[in-house]
Structure formats: C-alpha cells, structure tokens
N, C-alpha and C positions, 0 to 999 in steps of 0.2 A: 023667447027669453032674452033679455035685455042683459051685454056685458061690459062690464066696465073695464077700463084699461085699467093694469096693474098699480098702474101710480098711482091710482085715487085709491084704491084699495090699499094699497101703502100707505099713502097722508091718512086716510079715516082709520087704518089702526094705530096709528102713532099717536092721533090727536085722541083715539080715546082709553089709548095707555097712559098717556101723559097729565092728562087736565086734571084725574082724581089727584094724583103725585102734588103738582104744583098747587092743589088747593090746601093740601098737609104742610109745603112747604112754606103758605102764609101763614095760616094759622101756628104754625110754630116761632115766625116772625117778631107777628102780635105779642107772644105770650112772652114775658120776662123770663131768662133765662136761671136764675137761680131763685130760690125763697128768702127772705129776708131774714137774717139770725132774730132771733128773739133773745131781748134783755132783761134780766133779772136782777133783784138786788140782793146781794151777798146774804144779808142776815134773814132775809125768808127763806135760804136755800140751806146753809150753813147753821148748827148749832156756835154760839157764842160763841163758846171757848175756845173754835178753832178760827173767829176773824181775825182774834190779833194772837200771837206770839210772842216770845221773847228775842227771834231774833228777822220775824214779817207781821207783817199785816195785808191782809185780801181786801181790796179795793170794793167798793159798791156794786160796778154792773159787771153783771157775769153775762157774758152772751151764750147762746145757746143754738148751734147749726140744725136741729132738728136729730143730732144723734149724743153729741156730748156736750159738757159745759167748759165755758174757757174761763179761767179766773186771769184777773190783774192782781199780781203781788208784788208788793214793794218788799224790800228785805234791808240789811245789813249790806248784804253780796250785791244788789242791784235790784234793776227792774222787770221781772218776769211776767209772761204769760202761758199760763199752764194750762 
C-alpha cells in the first residue's frame, strides 16, 4: 500500500474544501448586488382625490423596493419623501 506524506494529504483536503467555496464566491461577484426599484406613476397607484390636496401634491414616480412604495410630495411645508 502506497502512503503519502501528510502534506499532500493536507493540500488535497484544503484544495477540495476550498474550490466548491470560491466558485459561490464568483458567482456571487457576477450577480448585481441589489434589484432595481421599480417605478410607478402616481395616478395608477393612487385614487385622484388623494394626488393633489389643499396643502401637497404626490409627484408622478413612485418607486417601489419590492416591499413598499415611496411617494415624492411637494407640500406647503417642503419637499418630502414618504
């Protein structure tokens, strides 16, 4: 029976603990890091009556993170993002 010195036994389980790891670690490289919000325009989202106010108005694009919606509203008071 043929034995091999401990070090090569050592590098050949390092190298094949390691190589699956580092091939996860490209392909997570590759992939863009976040998803892009998706935009909407206010009055497909929103009934009329609440675009404008008497003292704002909700802007056109509503972005959307994939969990909530952000409106752009101008007001009286300033310019918010809710």
């Amino acid at each position: 029976m043929l034995q091999k010195p401990f070090s090569t036994i050592l590098v050949c389980t390092f190298v094949a603990l390691t190589l699956p790891s580092l091939a996860k670690v490209s392909e997570a490289v590759a992939q863009p890091q976040y998803e892009m919000e998706t935009v909407f325009e206010a009055s497909k989202i929103l009934p009329a009556n609440l675009l404008v106010g008497e003292d704002y108005q909700i802007r056109k694009p509503v972005f959307n993170d994939g969990i909530q919606n952000r409106y752009e509203v101008t007001s009286s008071f300033g310019n918010f993002s809710v």
